[in-house]
N, C-alpha and C positions, 0 to 999 in steps of 0.2 A: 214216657217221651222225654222229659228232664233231664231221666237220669242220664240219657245218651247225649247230652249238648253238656252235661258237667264235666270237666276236664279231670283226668287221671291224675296219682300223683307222680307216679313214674314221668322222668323227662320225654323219655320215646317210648310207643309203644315196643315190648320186645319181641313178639313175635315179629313185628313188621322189619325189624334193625336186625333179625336172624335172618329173614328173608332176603335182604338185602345181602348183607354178608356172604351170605350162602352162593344168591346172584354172580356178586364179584368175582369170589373164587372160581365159581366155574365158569363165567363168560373169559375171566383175562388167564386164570390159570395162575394164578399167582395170591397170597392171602391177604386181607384185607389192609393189613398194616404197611407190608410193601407198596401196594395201592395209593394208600393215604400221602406216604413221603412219597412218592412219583408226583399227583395232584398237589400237594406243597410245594414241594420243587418247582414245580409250573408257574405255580402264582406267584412264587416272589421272582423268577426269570423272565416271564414276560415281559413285567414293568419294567426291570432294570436294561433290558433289551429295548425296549424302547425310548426310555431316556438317554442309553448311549447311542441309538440309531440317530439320535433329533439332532442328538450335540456335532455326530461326528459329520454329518450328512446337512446340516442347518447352519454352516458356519458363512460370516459375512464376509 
C-alpha cells in the first residue's frame, strides 16, 4: 500500500501524457505542438485584449 502513495521519479506519468497526446491529435486533428502554440497564443491574447478593451472603452 506505501509503495502506491510514494511518488514516481519521472515528472509525468508516460503512459498517461501518450494518452493524452494521442487524445489531441485525434480529437482536434492536428499534433500536439500545433495545439500547445494555439493554447499559448490564447493566454497571452486574452489579457492583452482585455487591458486594451478597459483602456479604450474606460476612458473619462
Amino acid at each position: 500500500m506505501m509503495k502506491f502513495l510514494l511518488h514516481h521519479a519521472e515528472a509525468v506519468d508516460p503512459d498517461l501524457i501518450n494518452s493524452i497526446l494521442e487524445w489531441i491529435d485525434h480529437v482536434f486533428g492536428i499534433q500536439s505542438k500545433s495545439f500547445g502554440s494555439i493554447v499559448f497564443a490564447l493566454i497571452i491574447f486574452i489579457p492583452v485584449l482585455i487591458f486594451v478593451g478597459s483602456r479604450f472603452f474606460n476612458k473619462p
